[in-house]
N, CA, C and O atoms as a Maestro MAE file, in Angstrom:
{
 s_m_m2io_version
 :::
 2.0.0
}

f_m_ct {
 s_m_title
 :::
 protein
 m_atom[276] {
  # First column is atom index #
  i_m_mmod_type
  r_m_x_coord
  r_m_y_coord
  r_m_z_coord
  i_m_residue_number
  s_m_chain_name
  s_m_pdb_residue_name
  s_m_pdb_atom_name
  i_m_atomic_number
  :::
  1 25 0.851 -1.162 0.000 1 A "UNK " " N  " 7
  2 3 0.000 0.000 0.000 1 A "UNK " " CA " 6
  3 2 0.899 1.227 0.000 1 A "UNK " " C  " 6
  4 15 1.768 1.335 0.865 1 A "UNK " " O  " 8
  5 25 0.701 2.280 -1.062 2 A "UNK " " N  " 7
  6 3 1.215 3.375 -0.820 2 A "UNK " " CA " 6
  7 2 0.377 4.631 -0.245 2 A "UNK " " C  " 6
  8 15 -0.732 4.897 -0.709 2 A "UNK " " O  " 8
  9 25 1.132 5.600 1.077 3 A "UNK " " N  " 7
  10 3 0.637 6.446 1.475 3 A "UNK " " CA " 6
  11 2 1.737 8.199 1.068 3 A "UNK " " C  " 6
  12 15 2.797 8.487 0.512 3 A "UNK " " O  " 8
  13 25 1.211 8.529 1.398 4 A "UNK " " N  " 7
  14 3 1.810 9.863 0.199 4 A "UNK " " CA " 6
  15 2 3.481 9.358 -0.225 4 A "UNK " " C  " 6
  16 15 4.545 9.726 0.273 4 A "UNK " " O  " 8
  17 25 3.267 8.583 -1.106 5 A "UNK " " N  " 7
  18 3 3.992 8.234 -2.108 5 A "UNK " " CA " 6
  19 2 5.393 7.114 -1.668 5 A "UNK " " C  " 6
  20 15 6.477 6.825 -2.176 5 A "UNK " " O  " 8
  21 25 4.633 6.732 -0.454 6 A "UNK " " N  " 7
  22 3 5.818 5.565 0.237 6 A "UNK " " CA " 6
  23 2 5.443 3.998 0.689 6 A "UNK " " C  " 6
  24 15 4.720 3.757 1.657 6 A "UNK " " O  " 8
  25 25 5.781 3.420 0.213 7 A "UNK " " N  " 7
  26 3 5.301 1.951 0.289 7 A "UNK " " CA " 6
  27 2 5.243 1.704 1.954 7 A "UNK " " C  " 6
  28 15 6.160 1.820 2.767 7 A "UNK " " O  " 8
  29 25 3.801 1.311 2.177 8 A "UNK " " N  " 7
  30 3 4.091 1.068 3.788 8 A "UNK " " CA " 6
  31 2 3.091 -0.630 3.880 8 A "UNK " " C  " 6
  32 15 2.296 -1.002 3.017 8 A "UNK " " O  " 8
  33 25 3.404 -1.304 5.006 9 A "UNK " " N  " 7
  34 3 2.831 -2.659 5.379 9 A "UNK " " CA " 6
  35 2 1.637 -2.489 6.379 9 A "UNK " " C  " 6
  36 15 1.550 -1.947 7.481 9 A "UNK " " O  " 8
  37 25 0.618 -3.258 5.458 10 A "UNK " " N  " 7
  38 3 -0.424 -3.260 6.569 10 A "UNK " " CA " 6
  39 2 -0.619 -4.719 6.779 10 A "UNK " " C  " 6
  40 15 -0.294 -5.566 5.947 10 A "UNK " " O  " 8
  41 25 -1.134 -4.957 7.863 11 A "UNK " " N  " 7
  42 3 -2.281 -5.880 8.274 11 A "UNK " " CA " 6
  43 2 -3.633 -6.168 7.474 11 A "UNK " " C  " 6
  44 15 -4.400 -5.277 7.108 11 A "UNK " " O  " 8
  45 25 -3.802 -7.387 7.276 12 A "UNK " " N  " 7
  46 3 -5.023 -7.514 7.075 12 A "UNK " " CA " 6
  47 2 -5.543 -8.515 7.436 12 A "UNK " " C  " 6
  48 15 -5.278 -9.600 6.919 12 A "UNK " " O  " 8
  49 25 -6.386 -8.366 8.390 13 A "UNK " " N  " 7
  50 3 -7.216 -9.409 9.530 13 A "UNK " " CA " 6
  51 2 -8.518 -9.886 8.509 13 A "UNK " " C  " 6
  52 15 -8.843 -9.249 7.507 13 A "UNK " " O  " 8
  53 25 -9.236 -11.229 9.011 14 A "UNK " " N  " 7
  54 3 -10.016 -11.697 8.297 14 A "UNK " " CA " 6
  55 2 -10.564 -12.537 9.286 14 A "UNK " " C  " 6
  56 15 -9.789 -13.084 10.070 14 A "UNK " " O  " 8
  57 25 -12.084 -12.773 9.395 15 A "UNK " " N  " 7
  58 3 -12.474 -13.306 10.422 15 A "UNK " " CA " 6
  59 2 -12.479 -14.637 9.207 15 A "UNK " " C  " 6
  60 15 -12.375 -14.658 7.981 15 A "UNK " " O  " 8
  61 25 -12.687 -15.855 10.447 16 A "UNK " " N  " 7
  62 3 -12.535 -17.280 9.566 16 A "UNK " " CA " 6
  63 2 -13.806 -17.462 9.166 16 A "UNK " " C  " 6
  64 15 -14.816 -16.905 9.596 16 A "UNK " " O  " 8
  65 25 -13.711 -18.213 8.381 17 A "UNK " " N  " 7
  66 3 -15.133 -18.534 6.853 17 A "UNK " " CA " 6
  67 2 -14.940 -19.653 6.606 17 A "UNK " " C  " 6
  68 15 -13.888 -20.067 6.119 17 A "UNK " " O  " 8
  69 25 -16.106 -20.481 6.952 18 A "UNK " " N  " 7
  70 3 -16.040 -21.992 6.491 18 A "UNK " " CA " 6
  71 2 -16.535 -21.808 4.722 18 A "UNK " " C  " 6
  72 15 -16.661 -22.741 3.928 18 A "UNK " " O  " 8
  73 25 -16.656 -20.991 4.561 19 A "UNK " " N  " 7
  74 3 -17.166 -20.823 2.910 19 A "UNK " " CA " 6
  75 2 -15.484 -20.353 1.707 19 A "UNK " " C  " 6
  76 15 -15.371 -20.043 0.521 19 A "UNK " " O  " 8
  77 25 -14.615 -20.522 2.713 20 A "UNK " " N  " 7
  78 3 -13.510 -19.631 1.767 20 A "UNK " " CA " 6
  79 2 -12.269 -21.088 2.409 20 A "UNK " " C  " 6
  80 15 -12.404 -21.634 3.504 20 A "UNK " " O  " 8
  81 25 -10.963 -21.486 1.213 21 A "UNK " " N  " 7
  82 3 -9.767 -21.847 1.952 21 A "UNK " " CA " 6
  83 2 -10.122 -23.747 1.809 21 A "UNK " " C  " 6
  84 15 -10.930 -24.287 1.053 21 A "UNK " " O  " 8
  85 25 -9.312 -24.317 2.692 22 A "UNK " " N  " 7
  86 3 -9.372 -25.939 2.618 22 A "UNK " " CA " 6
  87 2 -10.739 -26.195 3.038 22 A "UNK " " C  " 6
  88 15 -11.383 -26.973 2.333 22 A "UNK " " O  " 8
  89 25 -11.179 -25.794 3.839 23 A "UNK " " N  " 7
  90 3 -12.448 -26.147 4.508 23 A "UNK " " CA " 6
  91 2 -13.567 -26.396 3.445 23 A "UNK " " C  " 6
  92 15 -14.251 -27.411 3.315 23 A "UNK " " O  " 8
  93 25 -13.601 -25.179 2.673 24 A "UNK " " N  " 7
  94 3 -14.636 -25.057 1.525 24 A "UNK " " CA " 6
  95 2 -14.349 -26.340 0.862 24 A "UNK " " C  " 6
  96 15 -15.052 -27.348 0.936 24 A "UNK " " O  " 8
  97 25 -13.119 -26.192 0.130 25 A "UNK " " N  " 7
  98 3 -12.289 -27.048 -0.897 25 A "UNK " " CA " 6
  99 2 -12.593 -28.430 -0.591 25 A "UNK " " C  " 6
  100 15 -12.891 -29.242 -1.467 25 A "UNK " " O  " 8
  101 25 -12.519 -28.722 0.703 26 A "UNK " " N  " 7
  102 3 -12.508 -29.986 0.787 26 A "UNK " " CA " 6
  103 2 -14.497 -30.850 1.450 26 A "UNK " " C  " 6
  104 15 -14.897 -32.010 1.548 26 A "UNK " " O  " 8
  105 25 -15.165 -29.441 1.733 27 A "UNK " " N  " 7
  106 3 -16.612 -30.162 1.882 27 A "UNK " " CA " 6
  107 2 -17.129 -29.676 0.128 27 A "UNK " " C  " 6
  108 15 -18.307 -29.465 -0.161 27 A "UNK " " O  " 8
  109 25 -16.319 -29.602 -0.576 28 A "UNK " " N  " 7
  110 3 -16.884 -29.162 -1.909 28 A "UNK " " CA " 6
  111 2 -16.756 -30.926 -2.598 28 A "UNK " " C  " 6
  112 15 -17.552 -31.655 -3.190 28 A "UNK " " O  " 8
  113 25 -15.394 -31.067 -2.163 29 A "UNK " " N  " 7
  114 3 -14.954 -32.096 -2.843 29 A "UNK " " CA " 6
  115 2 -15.931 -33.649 -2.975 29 A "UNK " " C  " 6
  116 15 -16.294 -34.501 -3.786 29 A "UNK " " O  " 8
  117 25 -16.046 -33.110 -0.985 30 A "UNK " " N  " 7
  118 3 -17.124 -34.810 -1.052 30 A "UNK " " CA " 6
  119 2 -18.532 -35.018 -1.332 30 A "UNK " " C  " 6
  120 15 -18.993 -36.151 -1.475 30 A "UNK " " O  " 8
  121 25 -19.366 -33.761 -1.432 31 A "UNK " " N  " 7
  122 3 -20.401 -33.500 -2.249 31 A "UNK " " CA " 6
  123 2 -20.463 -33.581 -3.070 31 A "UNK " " C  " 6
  124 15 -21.492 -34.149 -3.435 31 A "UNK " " O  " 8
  125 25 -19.416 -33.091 -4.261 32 A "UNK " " N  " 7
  126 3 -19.467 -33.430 -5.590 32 A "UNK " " CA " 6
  127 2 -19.123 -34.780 -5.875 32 A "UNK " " C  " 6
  128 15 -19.149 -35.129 -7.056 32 A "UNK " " O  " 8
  129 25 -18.759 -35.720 -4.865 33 A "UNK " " N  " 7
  130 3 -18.372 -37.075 -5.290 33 A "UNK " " CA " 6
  131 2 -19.685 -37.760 -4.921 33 A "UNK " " C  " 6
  132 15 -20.088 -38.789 -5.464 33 A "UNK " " O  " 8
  133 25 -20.373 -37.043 -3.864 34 A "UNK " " N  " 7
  134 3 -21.903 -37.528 -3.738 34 A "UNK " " CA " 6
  135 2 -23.064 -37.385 -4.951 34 A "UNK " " C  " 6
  136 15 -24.038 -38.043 -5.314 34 A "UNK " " O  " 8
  137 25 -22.360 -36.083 -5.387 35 A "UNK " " N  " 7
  138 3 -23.040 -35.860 -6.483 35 A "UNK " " CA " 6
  139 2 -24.281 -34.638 -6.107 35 A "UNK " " C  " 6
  140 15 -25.173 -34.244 -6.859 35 A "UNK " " O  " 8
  141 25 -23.966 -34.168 -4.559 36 A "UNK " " N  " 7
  142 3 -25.046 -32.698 -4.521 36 A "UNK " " CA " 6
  143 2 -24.565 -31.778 -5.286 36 A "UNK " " C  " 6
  144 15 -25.252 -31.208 -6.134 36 A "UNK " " O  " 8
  145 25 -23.401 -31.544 -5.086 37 A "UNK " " N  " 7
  146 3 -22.691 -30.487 -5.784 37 A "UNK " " CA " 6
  147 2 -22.338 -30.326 -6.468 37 A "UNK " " C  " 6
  148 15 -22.350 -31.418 -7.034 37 A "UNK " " O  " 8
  149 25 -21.510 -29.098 -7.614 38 A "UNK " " N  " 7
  150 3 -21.184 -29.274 -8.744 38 A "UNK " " CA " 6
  151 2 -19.611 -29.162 -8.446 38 A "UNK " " C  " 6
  152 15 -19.514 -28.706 -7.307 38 A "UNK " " O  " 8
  153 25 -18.510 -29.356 -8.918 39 A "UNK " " N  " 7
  154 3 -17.159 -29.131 -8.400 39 A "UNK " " CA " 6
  155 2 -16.720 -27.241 -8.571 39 A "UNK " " C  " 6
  156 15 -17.314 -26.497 -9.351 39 A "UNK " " O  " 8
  157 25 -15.808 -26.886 -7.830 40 A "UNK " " N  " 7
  158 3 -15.876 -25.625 -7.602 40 A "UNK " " CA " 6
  159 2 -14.940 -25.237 -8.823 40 A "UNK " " C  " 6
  160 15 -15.059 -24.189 -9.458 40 A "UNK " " O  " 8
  161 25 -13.714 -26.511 -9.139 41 A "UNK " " N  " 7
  162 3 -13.218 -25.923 -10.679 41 A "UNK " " CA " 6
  163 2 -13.312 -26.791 -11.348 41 A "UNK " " C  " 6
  164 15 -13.498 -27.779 -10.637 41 A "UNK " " O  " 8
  165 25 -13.292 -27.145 -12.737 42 A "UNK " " N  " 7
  166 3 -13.281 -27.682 -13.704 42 A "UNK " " CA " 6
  167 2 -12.401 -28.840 -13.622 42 A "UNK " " C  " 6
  168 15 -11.725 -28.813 -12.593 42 A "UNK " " O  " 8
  169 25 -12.226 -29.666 -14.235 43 A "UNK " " N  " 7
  170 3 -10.895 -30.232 -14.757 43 A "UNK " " CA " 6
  171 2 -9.938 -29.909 -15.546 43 A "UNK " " C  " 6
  172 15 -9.020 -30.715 -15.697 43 A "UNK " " O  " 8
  173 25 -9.919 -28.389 -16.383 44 A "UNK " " N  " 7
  174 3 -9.587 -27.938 -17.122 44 A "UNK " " CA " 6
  175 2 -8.772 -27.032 -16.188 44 A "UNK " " C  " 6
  176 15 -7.550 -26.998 -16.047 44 A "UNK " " O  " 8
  177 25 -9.817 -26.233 -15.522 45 A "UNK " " N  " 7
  178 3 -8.806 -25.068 -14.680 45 A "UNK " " CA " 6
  179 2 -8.003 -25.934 -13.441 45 A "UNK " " C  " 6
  180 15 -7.280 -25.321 -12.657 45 A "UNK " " O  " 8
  181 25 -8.162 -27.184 -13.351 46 A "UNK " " N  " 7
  182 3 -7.255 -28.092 -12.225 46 A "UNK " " CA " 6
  183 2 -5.870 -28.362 -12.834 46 A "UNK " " C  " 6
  184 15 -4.776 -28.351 -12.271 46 A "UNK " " O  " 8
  185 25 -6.176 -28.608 -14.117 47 A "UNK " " N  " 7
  186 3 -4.683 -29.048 -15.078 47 A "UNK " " CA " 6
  187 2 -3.824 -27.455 -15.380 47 A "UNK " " C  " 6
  188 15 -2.622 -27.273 -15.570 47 A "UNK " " O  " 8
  189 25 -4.594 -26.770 -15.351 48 A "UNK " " N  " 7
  190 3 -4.122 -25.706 -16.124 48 A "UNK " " CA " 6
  191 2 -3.391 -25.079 -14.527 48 A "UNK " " C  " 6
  192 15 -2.506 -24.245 -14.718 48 A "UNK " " O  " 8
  193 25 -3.669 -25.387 -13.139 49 A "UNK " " N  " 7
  194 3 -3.245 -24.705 -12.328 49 A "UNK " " CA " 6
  195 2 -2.097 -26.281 -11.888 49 A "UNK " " C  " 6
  196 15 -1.429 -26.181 -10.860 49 A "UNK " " O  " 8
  197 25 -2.048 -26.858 -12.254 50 A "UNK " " N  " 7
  198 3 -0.982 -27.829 -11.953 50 A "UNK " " CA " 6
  199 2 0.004 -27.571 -12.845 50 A "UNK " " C  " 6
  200 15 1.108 -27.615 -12.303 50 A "UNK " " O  " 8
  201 25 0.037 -27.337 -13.918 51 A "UNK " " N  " 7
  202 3 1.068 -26.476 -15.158 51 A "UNK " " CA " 6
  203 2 1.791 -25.277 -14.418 51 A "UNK " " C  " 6
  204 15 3.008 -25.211 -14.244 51 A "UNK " " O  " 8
  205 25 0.916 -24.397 -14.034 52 A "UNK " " N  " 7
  206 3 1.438 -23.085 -13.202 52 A "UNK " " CA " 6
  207 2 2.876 -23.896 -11.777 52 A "UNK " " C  " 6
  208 15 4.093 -23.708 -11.761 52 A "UNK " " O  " 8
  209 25 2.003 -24.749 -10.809 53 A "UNK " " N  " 7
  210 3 2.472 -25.075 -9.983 53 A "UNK " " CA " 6
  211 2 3.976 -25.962 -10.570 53 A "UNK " " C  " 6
  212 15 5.044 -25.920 -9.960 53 A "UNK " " O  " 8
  213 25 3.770 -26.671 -11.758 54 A "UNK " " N  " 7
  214 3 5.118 -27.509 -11.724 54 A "UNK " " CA " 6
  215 2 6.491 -26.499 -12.622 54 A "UNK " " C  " 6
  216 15 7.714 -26.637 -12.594 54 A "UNK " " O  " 8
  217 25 5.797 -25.714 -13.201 55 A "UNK " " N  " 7
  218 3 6.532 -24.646 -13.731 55 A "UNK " " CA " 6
  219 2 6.943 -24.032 -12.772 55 A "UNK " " C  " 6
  220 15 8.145 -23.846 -12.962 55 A "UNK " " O  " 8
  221 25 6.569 -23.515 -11.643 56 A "UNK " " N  " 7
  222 3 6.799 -22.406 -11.015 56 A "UNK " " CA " 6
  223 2 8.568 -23.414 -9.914 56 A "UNK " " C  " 6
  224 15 9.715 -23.078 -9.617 56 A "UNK " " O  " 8
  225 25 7.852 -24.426 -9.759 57 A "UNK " " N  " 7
  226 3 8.724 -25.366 -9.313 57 A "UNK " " CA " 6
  227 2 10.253 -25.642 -9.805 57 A "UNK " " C  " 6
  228 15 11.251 -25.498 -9.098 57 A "UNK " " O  " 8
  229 25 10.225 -26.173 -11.490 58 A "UNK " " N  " 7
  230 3 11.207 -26.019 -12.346 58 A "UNK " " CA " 6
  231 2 11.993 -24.777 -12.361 58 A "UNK " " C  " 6
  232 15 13.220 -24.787 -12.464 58 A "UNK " " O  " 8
  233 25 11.344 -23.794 -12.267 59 A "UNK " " N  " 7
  234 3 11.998 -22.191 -12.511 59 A "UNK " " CA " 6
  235 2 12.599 -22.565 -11.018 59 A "UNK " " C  " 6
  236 15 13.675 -23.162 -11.053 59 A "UNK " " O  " 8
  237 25 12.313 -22.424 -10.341 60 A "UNK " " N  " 7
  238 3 12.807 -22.512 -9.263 60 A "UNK " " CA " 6
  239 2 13.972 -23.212 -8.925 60 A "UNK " " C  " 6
  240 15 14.806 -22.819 -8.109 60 A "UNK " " O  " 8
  241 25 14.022 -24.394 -9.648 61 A "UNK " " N  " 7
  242 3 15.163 -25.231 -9.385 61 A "UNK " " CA " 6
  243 2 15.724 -24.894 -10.386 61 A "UNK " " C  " 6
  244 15 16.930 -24.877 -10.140 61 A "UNK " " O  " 8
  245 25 15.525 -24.602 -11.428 62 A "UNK " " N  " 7
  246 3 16.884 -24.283 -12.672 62 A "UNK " " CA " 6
  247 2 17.188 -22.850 -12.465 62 A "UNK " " C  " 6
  248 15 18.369 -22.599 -12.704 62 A "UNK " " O  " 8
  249 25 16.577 -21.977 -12.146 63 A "UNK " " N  " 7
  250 3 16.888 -20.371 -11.723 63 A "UNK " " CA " 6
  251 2 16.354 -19.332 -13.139 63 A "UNK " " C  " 6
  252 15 16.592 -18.136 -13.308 63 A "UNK " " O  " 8
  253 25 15.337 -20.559 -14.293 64 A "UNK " " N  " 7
  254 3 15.539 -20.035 -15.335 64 A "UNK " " CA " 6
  255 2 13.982 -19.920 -15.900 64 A "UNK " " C  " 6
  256 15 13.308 -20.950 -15.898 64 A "UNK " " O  " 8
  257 25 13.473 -18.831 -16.325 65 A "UNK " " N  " 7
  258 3 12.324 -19.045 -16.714 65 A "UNK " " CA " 6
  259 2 11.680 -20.234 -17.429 65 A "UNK " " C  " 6
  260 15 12.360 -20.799 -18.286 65 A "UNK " " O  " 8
  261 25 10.605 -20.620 -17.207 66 A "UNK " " N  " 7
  262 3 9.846 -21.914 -17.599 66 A "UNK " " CA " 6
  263 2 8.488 -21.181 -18.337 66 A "UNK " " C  " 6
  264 15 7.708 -20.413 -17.773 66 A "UNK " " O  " 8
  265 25 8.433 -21.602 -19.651 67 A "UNK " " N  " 7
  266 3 6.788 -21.797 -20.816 67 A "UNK " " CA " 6
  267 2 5.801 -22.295 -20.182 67 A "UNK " " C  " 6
  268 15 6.317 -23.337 -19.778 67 A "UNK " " O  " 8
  269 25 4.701 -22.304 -19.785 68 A "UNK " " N  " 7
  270 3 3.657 -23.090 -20.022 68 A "UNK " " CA " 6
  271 2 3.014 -23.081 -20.394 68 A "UNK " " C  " 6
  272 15 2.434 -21.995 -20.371 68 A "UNK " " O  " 8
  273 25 2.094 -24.636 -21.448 69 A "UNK " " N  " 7
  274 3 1.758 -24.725 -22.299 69 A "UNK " " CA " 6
  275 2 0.049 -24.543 -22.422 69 A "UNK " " C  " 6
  276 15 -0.505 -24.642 -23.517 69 A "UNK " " O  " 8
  :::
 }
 m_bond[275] {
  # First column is bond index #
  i_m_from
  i_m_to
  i_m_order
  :::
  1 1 2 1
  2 2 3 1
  3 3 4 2
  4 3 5 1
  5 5 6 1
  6 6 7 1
  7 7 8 2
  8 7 9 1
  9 9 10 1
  10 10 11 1
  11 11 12 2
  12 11 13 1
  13 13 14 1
  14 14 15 1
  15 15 16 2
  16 15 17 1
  17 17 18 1
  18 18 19 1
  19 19 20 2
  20 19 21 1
  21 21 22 1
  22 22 23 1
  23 23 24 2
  24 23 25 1
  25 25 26 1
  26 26 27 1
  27 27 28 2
  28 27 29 1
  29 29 30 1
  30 30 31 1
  31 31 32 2
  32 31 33 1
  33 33 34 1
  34 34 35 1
  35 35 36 2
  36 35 37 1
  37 37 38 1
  38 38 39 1
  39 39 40 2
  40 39 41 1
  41 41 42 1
  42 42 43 1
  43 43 44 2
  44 43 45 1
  45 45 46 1
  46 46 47 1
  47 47 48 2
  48 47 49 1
  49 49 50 1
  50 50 51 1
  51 51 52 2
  52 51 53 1
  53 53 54 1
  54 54 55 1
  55 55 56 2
  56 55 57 1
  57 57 58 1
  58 58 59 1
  59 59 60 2
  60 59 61 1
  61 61 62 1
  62 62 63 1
  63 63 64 2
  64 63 65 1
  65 65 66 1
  66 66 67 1
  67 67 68 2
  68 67 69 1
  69 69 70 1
  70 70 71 1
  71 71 72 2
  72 71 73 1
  73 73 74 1
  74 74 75 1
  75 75 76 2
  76 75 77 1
  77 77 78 1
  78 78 79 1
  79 79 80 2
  80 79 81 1
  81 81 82 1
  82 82 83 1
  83 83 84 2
  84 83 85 1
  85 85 86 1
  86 86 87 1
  87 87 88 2
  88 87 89 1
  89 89 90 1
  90 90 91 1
  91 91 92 2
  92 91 93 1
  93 93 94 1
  94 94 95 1
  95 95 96 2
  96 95 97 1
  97 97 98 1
  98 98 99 1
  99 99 100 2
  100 99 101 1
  101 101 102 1
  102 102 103 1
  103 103 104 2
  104 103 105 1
  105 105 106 1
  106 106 107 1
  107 107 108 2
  108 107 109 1
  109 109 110 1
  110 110 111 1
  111 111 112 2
  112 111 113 1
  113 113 114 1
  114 114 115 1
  115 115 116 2
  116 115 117 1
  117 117 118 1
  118 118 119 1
  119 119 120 2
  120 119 121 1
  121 121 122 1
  122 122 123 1
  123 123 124 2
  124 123 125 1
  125 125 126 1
  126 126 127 1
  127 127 128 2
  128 127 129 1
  129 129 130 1
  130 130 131 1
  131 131 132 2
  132 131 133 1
  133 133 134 1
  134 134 135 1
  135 135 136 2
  136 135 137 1
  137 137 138 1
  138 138 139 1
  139 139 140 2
  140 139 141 1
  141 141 142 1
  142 142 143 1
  143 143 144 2
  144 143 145 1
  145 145 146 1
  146 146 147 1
  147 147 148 2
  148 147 149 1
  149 149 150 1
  150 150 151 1
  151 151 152 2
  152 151 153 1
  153 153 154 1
  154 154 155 1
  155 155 156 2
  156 155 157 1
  157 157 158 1
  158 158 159 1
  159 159 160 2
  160 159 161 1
  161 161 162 1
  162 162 163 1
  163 163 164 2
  164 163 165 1
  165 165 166 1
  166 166 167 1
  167 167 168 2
  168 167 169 1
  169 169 170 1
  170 170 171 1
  171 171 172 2
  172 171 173 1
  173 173 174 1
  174 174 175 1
  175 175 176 2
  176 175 177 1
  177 177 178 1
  178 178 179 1
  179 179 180 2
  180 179 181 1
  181 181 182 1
  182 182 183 1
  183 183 184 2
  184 183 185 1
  185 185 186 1
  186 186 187 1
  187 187 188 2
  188 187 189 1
  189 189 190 1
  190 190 191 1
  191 191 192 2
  192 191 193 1
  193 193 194 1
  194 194 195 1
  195 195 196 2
  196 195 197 1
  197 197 198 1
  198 198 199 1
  199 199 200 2
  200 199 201 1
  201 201 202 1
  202 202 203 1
  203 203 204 2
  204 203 205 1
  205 205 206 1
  206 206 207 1
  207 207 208 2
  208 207 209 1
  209 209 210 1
  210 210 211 1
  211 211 212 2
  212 211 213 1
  213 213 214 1
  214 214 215 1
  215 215 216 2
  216 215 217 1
  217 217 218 1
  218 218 219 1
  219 219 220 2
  220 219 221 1
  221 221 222 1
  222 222 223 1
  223 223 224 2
  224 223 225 1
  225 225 226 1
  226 226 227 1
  227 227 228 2
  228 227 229 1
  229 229 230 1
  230 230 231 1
  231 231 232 2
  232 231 233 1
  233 233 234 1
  234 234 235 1
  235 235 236 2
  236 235 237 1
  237 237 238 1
  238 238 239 1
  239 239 240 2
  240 239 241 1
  241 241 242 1
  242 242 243 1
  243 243 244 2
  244 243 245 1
  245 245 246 1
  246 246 247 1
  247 247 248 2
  248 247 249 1
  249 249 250 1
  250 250 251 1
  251 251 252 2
  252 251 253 1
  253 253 254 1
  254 254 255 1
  255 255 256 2
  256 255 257 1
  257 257 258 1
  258 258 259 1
  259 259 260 2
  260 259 261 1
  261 261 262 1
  262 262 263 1
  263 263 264 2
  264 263 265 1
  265 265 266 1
  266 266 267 1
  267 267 268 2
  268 267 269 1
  269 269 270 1
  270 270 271 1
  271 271 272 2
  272 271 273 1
  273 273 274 1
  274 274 275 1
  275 275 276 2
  :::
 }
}
C-alpha cells in the first residue's frame, strides 16, 4: 500500500469462513463425489493450475524461466 507516495505494510485481519480456503475445498470435494454439488473448478482449470504449480517449481530449481503450455 502506498501512502503519500511511500510503500508502507499493513495488516489484514479476516475473520474465519467456512465458505472460503481448505475447509470449503474440501466439503466441496465430497459432495461433488456424492453428487449434490457441482465441483468448484473444472478439470480444465485443475490441469491448467498444476502447469502453473510444476513450472513455477522447475523455474525454481533451474533459476531459469519456464513456458507453459
Amino acid at each position: 500500500v502506498q501512502e503519500n507516495g511511500r510503500s508502507v505494510n499493513r495488516s489484514i485481519i479476516t475473520e474465519p469462513n467456512e465458505d472460503m480456503g481448505r475447509i470449503r475445498a474440501a466439503q466441496n470435494f465430497i459432495l461433488s463425489v456424492e453428487g449434490s454439488e457441482q465441483p468448484l473448478n473444472t478439470p480444465e482449470q485443475a490441469l491448467a493450475l498444476m502447469k502453473i504449480i510444476d513450472a513455477t517449481y522447475e523455474s525454481a530449481r533451474s533459476g531459469q524461466p519456464v513456458a507453459i503450455d
